[in-house]
C-alpha positions as CSV (number, residue, x, y, z in Angstrom):
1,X,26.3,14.3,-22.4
2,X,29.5,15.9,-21.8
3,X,29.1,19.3,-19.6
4,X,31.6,22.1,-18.7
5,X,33.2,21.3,-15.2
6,X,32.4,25.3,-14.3
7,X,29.0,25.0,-14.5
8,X,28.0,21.7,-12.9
9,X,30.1,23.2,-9.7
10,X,28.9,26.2,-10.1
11,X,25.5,25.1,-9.6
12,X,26.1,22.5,-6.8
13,X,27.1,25.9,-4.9
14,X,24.2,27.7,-5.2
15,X,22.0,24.7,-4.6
16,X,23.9,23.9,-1.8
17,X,24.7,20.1,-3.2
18,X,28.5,18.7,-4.2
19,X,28.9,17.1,-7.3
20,X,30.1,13.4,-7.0
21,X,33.7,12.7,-8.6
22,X,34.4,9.3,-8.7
23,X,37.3,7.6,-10.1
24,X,37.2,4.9,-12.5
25,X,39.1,2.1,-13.2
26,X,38.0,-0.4,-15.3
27,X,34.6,-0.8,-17.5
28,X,32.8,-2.1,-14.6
29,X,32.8,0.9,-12.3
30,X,32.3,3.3,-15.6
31,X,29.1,1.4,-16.1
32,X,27.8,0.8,-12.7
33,X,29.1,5.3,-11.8
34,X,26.6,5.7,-15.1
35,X,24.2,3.9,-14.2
36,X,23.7,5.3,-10.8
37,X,24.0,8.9,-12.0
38,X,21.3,8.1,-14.7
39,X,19.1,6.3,-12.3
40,X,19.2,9.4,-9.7
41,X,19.7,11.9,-12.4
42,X,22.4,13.5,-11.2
43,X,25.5,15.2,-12.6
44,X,29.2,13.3,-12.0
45,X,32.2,13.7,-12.7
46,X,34.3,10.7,-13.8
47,X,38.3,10.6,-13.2
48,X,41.2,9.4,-13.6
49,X,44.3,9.8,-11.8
50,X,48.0,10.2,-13.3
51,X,49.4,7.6,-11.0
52,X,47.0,5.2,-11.6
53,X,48.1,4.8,-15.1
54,X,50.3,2.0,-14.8
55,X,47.1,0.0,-14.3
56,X,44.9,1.8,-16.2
57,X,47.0,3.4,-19.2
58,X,45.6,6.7,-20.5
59,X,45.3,6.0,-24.3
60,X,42.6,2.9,-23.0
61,X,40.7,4.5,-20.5
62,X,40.5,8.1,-22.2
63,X,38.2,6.7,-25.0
64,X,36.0,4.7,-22.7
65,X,35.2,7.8,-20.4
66,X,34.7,10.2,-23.0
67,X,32.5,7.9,-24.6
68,X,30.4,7.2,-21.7
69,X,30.1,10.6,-20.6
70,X,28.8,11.7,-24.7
71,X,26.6,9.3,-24.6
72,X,25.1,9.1,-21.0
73,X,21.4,10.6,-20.4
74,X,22.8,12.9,-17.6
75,X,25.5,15.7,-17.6
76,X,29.1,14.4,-17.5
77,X,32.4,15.7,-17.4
78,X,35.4,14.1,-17.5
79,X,38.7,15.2,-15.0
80,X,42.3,14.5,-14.9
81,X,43.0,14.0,-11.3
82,X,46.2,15.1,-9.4
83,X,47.9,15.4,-13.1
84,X,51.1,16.4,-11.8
85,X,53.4,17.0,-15.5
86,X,52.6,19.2,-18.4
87,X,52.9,16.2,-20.5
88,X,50.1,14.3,-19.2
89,X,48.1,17.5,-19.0
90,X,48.5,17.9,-22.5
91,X,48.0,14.0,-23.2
92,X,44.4,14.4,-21.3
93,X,43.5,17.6,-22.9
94,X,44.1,15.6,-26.5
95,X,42.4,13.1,-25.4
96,X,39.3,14.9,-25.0
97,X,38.9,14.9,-20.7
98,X,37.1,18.8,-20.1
99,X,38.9,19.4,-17.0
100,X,42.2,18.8,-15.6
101,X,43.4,18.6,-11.6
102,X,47.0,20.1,-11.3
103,X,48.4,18.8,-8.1
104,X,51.0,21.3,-7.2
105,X,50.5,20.7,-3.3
106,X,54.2,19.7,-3.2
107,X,55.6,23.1,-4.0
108,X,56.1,26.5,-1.6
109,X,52.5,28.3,-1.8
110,X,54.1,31.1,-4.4
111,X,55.5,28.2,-6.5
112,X,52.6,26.2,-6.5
113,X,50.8,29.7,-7.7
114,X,53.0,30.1,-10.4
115,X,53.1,26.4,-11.8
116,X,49.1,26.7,-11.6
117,X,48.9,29.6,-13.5
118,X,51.1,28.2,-16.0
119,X,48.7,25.2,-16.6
120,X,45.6,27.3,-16.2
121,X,46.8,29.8,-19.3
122,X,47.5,26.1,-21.3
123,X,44.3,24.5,-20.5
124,X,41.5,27.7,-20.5
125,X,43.5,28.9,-24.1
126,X,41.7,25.0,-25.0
127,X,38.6,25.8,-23.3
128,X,38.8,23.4,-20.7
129,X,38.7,24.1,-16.4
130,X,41.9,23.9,-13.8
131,X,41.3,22.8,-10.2
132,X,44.2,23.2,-8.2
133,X,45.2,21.8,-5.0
134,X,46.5,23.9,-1.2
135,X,48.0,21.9,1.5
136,X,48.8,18.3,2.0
137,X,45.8,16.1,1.5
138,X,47.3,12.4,3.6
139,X,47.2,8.7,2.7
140,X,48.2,7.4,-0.1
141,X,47.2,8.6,-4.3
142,X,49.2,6.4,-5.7
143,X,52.8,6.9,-4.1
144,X,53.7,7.1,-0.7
145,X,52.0,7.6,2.1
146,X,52.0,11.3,3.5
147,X,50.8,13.0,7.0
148,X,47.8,15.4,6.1
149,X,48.7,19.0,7.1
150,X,45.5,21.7,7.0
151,X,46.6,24.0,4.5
152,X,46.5,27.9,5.9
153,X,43.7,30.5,5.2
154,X,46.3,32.9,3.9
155,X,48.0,29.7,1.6
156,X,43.9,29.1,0.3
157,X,43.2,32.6,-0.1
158,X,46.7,33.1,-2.0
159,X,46.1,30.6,-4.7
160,X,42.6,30.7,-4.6
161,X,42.6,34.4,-5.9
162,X,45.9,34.4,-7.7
163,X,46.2,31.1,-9.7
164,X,43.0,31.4,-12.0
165,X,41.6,27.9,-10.8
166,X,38.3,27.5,-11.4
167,X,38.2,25.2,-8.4
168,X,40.2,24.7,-5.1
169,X,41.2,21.4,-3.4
170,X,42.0,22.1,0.0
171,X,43.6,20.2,2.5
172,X,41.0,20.1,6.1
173,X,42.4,16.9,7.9
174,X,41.1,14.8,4.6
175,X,43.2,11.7,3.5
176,X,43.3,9.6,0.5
177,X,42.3,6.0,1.1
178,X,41.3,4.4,4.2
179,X,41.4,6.5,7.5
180,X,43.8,5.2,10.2
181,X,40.3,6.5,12.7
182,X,38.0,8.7,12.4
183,X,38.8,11.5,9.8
184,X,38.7,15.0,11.9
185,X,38.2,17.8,9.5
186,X,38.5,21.5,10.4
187,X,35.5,22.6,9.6
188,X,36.6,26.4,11.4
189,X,39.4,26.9,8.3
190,X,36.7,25.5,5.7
191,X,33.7,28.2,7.3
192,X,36.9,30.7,6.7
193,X,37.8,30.2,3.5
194,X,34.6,29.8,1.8
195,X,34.0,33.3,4.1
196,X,36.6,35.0,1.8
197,X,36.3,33.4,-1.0
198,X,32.4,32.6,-1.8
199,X,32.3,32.5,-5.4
200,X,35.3,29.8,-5.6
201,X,33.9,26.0,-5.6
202,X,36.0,24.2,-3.1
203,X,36.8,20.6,-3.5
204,X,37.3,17.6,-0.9
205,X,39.7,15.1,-1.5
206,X,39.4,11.7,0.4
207,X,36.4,11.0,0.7
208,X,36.2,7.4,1.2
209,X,35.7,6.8,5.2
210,X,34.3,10.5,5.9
211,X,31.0,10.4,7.8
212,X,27.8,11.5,5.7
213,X,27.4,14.2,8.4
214,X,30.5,15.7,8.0
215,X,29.7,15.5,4.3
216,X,26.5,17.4,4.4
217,X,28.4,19.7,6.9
218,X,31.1,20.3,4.5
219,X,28.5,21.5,1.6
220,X,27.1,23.8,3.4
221,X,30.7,25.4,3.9
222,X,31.3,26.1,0.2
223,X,32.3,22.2,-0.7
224,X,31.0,21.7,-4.0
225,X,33.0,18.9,-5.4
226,X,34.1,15.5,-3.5
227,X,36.5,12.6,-4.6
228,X,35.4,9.0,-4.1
229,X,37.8,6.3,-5.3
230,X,38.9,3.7,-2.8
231,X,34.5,3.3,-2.3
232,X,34.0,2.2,-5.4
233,X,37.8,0.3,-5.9
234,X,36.4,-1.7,-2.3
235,X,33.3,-2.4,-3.8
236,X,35.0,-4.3,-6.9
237,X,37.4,-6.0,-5.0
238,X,33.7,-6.6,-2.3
239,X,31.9,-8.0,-5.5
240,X,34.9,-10.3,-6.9
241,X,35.2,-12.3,-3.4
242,X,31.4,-12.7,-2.6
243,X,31.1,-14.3,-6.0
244,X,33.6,-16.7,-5.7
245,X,32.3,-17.5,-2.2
246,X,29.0,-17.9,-3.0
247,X,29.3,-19.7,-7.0
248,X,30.4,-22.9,-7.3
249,X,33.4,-23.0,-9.5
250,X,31.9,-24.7,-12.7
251,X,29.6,-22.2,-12.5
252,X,31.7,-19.5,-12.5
253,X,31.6,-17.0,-15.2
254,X,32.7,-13.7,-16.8
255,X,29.4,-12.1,-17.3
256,X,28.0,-12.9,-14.2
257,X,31.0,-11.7,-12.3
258,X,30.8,-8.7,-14.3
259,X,27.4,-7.8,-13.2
260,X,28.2,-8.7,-9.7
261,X,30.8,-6.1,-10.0
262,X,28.6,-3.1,-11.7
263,X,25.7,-3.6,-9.1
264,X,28.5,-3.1,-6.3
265,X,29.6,-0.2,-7.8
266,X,26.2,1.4,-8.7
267,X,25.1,0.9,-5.0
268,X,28.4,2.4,-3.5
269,X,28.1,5.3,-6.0
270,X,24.0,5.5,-5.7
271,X,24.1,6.1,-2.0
272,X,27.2,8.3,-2.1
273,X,24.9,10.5,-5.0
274,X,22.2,10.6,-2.3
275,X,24.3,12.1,0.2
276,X,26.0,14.7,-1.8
277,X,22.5,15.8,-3.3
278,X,21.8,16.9,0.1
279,X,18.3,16.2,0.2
280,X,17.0,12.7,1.6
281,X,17.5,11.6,5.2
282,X,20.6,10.5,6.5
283,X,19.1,7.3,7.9
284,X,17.4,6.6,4.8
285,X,20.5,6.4,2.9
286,X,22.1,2.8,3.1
287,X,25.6,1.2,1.3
């Protein structure tokens, strides 16, 4: 069923949990992301994001997640991620997604606060949640590649209390794809922020390659939402080569490759669930 972003973040704070919010690109990882959050019964969050709709164009994809998440025997919602112009904003919002991710990283900090409360008075006048973003979150979403740079405590604090976001990506030492070594977060400036600002759910970008201790360390520093999307865009392309390895090629068939492809998926997500839920052993959790 779809649920309002606010809440389902809300909650993960108190219960000390994040909410999983995994990016979808084609009807394979939809069904395999729904069937692991059904299985577990646990609220996700599915996504989209702007730049990624040269390959998966919005007026296709929109439907298919707005259907899955109305339909789906756990709570749902349904996010715009790093939406970056008012006209896709708007497009989204039409389109039915429940919350939108303005990425105004890019801009000064007093910019980026005023270009986030701009969107935020657009998309709460339609009932529907703004996470924004601080600091430069490194890799790649779609475009270049850029260095991570930690945002500041006074930058997250700024926006945090001036922008009316209902949720804060910040920028730790997180990156988007895979991690050129091993991802060093500052957990210090994350203990600091959710210090000053303990009602605000924060969000972690990047998480694809970050260790499930530091993931469990994170939550209990005020991280209540993380991204996966290369984990789950891996685990098609993972699924897609094994089967042609291991099929002989007159044997070789949609539907079987398709269910190849949603069991990959549904194990990435499934044990990425487990870790975010914060409750089973570490070592009991396996990819």
């Amino acid at each position: 069923m779809l649920c309002p972003f606010n809440r389902l973040l809300k909650d993960a704070l108190k219960e000390h949990r994040a909410v999983g919010a995994f990016n979808v690109g084609n009807l394979e990882m939809l069904l395999g992301i729904i069937k692991a959050a059904e299985e577990s019964q646990t609220p996700v969050i599915l996504q989209i994001a702007e730049k990624r709709f040269t390959h998966s164009p919005l007026e296709y994809i929109a439907p298919m997640l707005h259907a899955a998440a109305m339909r789906a025997k756990i709570e749902v919602a349904v996010e715009l991620d790093h939406g970056c112009s008012l006209f896709n904003v708007r497009r989204a919002m039409d389109l039915g997604f429940n919350t939108i991710m303005f990425d105004g990283s890019m801009y000064p900090v007093e910019k980026n606060i005023s270009e986030t409360r701009k969107i935020a008075d657009e998309t709460h006048a339609r009932g529907v949640a703004l996470e924004a973003e601080i600091g430069i979150v490194g890799g790649s979403e779609g475009g270049a590649d850029l260095t991570a740079n930690c945002a500041s405590l006074s930058d997250i604090v700024a926006l945090g209390s001036k922008s009316s976001c209902d949720a804060l990506a910040i920028a730790i030492g997180n990156a988007h794809g895979h991690y050129k070594g091993i991802p060093k977060l500052n957990f210090d400036l994350l203990e600091k922020a959710h210090n000053t600002l303990p009602d605000l759910p924060f969000v972690l970008h990047g998480g694809t390659g970050i260790s499930p201790a530091d993931f469990r360390k994170a939550i209990t520093l005020g991280i209540a939402k993380i991204n996966i999307a290369t984990a789950n865009f891996d685990a098609i392309v993972t699924a897609s080569m094994q089967y042609a390895e291991k099929s002989a090629p007159l044997s070789r068939n949609y539907f079987a490759l398709n269910e190849n492809m949603v069991e990959q998926v549904y194990n990435t997500t499934l044990a990425h669930i487990k870790i975010f839920n914060n409750q089973e052993p570490l070592d009991s959790i396996k990819f």
